[in-house]
C-alpha positions in Angstrom: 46.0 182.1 163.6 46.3 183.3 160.4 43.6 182.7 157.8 44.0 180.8 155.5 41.2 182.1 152.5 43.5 185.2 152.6 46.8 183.0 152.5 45.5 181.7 149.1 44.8 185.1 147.7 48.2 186.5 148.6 49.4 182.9 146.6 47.1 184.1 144.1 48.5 187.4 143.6 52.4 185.9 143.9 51.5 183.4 141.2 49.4 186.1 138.9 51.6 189.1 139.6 49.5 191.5 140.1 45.9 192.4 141.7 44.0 192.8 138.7 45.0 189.6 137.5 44.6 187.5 141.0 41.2 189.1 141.0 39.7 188.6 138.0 41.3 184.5 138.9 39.0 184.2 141.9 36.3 186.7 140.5 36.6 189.4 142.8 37.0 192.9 142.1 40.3 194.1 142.4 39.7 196.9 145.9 38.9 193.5 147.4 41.4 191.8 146.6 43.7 194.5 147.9 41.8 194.6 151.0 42.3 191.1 151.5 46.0 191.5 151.4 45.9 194.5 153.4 44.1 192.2 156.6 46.7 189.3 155.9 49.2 192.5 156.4 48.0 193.7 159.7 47.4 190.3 161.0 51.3 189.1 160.2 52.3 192.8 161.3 54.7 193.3 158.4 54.3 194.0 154.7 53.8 191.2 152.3 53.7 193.1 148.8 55.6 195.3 146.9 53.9 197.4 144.4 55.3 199.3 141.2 54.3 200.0 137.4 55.9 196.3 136.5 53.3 194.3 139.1 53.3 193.2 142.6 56.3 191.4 144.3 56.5 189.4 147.9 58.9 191.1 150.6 60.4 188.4 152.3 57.4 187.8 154.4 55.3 187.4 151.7 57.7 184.5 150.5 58.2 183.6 153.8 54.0 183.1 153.9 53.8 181.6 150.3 56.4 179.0 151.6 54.5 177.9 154.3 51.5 178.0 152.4 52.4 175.4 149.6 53.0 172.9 152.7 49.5 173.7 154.4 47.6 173.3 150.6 49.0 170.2 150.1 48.2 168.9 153.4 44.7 170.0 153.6 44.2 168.3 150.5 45.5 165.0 152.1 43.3 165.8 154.9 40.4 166.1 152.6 41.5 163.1 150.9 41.8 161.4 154.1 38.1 162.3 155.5 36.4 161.1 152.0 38.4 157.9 151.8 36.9 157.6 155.4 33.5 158.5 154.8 33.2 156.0 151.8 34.6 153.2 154.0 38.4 152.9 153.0 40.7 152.0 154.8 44.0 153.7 156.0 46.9 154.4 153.6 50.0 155.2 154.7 53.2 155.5 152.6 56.8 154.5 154.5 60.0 155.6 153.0 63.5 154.3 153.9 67.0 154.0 153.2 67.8 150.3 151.5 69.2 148.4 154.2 65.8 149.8 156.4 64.3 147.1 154.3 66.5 144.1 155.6 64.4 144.1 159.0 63.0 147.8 160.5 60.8 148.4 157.5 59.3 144.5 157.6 59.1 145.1 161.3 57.0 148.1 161.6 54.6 146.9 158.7 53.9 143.9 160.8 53.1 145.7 164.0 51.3 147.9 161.8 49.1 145.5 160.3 48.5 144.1 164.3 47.3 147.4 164.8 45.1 148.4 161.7 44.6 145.3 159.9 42.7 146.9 157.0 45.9 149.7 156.2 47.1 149.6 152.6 50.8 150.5 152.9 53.4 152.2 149.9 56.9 151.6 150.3 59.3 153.7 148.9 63.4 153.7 148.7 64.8 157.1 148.9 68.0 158.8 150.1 67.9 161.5 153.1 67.8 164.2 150.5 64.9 162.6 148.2 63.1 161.7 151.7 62.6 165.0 152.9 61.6 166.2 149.7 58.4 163.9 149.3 57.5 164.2 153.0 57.2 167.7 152.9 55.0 167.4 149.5 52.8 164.8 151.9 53.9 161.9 149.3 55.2 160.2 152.3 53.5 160.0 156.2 56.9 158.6 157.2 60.7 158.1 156.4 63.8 156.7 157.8 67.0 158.4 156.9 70.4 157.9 158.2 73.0 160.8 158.9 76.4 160.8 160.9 75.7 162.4 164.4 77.6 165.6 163.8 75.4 166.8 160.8 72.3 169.0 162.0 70.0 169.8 159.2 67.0 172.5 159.7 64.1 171.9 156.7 61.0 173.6 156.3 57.9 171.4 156.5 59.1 168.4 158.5 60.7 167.6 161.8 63.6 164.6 162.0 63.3 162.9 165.3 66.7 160.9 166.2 66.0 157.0 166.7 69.5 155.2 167.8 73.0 155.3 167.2 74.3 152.6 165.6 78.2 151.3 165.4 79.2 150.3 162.2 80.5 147.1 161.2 83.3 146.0 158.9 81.8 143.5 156.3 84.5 141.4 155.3 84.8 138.5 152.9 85.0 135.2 155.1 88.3 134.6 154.0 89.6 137.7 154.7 92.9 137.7 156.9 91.0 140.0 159.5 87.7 137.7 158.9 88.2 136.3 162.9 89.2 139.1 164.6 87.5 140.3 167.5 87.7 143.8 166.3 89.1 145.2 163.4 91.3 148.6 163.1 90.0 150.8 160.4 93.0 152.1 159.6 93.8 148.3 159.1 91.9 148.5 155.7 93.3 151.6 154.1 94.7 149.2 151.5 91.7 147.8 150.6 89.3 148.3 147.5 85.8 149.9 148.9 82.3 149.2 148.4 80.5 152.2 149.4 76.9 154.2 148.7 74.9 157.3 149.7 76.8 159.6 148.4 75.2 162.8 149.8 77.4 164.5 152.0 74.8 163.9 154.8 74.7 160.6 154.7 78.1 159.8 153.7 79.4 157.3 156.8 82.0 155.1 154.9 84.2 158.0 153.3 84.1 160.2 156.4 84.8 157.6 158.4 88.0 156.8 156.3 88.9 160.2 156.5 89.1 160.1 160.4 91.1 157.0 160.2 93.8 158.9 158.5 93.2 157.5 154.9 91.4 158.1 151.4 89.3 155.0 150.4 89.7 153.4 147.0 86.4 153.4 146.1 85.6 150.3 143.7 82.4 150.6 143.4 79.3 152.6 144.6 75.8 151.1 145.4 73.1 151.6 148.4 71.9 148.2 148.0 72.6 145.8 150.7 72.4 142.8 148.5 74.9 144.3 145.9 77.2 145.3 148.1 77.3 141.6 150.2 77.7 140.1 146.7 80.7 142.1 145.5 82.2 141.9 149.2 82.0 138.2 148.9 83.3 138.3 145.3 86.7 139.8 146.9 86.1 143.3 144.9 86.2 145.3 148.0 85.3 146.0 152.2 82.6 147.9 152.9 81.2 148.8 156.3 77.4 147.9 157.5 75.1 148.2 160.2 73.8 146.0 162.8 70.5 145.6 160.7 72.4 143.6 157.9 72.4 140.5 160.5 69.0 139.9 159.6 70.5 138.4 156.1 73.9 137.7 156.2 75.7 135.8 153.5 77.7 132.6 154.6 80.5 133.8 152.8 80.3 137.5 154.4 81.1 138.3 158.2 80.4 141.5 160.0 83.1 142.3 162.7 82.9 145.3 165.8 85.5 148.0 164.4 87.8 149.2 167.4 87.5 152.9 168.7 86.7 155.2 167.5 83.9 153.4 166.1 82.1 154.9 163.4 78.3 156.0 164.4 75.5 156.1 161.8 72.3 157.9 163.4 68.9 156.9 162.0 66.6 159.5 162.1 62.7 159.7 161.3 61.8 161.7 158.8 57.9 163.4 159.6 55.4 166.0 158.3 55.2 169.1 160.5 53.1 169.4 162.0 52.7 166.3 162.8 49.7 163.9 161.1 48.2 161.2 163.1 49.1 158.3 160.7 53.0 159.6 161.2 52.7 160.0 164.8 51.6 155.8 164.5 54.5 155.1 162.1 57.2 157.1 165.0 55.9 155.3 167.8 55.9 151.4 166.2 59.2 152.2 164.5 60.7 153.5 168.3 59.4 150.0 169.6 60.6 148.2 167.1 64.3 149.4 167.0 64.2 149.2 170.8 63.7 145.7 170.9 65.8 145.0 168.0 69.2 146.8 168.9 68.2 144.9 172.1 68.0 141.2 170.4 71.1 142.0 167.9 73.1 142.8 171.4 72.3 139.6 173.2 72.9 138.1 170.2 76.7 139.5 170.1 77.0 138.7 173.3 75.8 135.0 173.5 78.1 134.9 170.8 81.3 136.0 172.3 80.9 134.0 175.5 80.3 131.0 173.4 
């Protein structure tokens, strides 16, 4: 294992540019501070620095190194953070991000089994897109964050892991009086003509317009919002279609339905967003939010099919 009080001088030296300057940072003298870089160098087994007459540089090791080691600092300070709060007697925070419709009933769900579990815990909840989400968990702003992505997009970042969840089959939301309001399932390509209602509008999270485009057809996008409220309201306003999850159940307007979409069905895959490695408040947070969408997708299909036998 590399060590880490020779990590921070080789950040030292990055940030200073040179070895006098890192050393007379962290009052050393500079042969030391040379030395230190020359261990760190034997120990990775490649260079790290690049001298000349204009400073010092990082190969792409050294970046590779100084990378890494902005995501260690910032987690040993949470650690340390962590271990005083402890100490003194305060209880556990934990800070949740998620995507909005998360918040209809998975984010509710996992803060209750939460609280079961660690009454005391003081709990953040943030909104973010997949993007934003990865970004604060790999600064440690978040423990834990649910994302959603179509199934075919494979993203590698530095500093986190993303755990798949479920697959869920999206929904057309149309407005109650809509002429394909009652159908058992509704073609997509059905809909072409229709205004849209749609929102995340990162590529990897982009379900509505790519599912449009597999259907054959470019949506006429009315309006763009991720807020599940918003987009029920306009829906039932008869400004557009949009297309929902199975979560949305959970509060459904009376003047909104949700109807299955024939195949192909468009897939939305919600993912778990985590620190790597992994902390022990996240590892909670993946393992009450894999019960609760277990038991959930489980209810919602009874539900459906209680329904249709009815």
């Amino acid at each position: 294992m590399l060590d880490l009080k020779l990590i921070a001088t080789l950040q030292e030296v990055a940030t200073r540019g040179s070895f006098s300057a890192a050393a007379r940072e962290l009052h050393f003298t500079q042969p030391a501070i040379s030395r230190q870089i020359a261990l760190l160098e034997r120990e990775v087994g490649t260079p790290l620095v690049v001298r000349s007459r204009r400073g010092v540089t990082l190969t792409p090791a050294g970046k590779l190194v100084v990378e890494h080691a902005e995501t260690m600092r910032s987690q040993l300070v949470q650690l340390d953070e962590a271990l005083a709060k402890l100490a003194a007697g305060v209880p556990l925070e934990v800070a949740i991000g998620a995507f909005p419709t998360a918040f209809v009933g998975l984010v509710p769900e996992i803060v209750r089994r939460l609280r079961l579990r660690t009454p005391e815990v003081e709990i953040e909840l943030r909104r973010c897109g997949h993007h934003e989400a990865v970004a604060l968990v790999r600064r440690a702003d978040l423990d834990f964050a649910l994302v959603f992505a179509r199934p075919e997009s494979r993203q590698a970042s530095k500093g986190v892991c993303i755990v798949d969840l479920a697959d869920e089959p999206m929904l057309a939301l149309l407005p109650r009086e809509h002429p394909l309001a009652e159908a058992d399932q509704v073609p997509l390509f059905e809909l072409r003509d229709e205004a849209w209602i749609v929102g995340a509008p990162d590529p990897t999270s982009s379900i509505i317009v790519a599912a449009c485009h597999r259907a054959g057809f470019e949506p006429q996008v009315a309006f763009e919002t991720d807020d599940a409220l918003a987009t029920q309201s306009l829906v039932a306003a008869g400004l557009g279609v949009s297309l929902s999850s199975p979560w949305l159940t959970h509060a459904l307007r009376s003047d909104v339905v949700l109807r299955p979409l024939t195949e192909p069905q468009p897939i939305r895959r919600v993912q778990a967003v985590l620190p790597d490695p992994l902390r022990p408040s996240s590892a909670l947070l993946l393992e009450l939010a894999r019960e609760a969408i277990g038991e959930d997708l489980s209810g919602l299909a009874d539900s459906r099919r209680s329904r249709s036998e009815g």
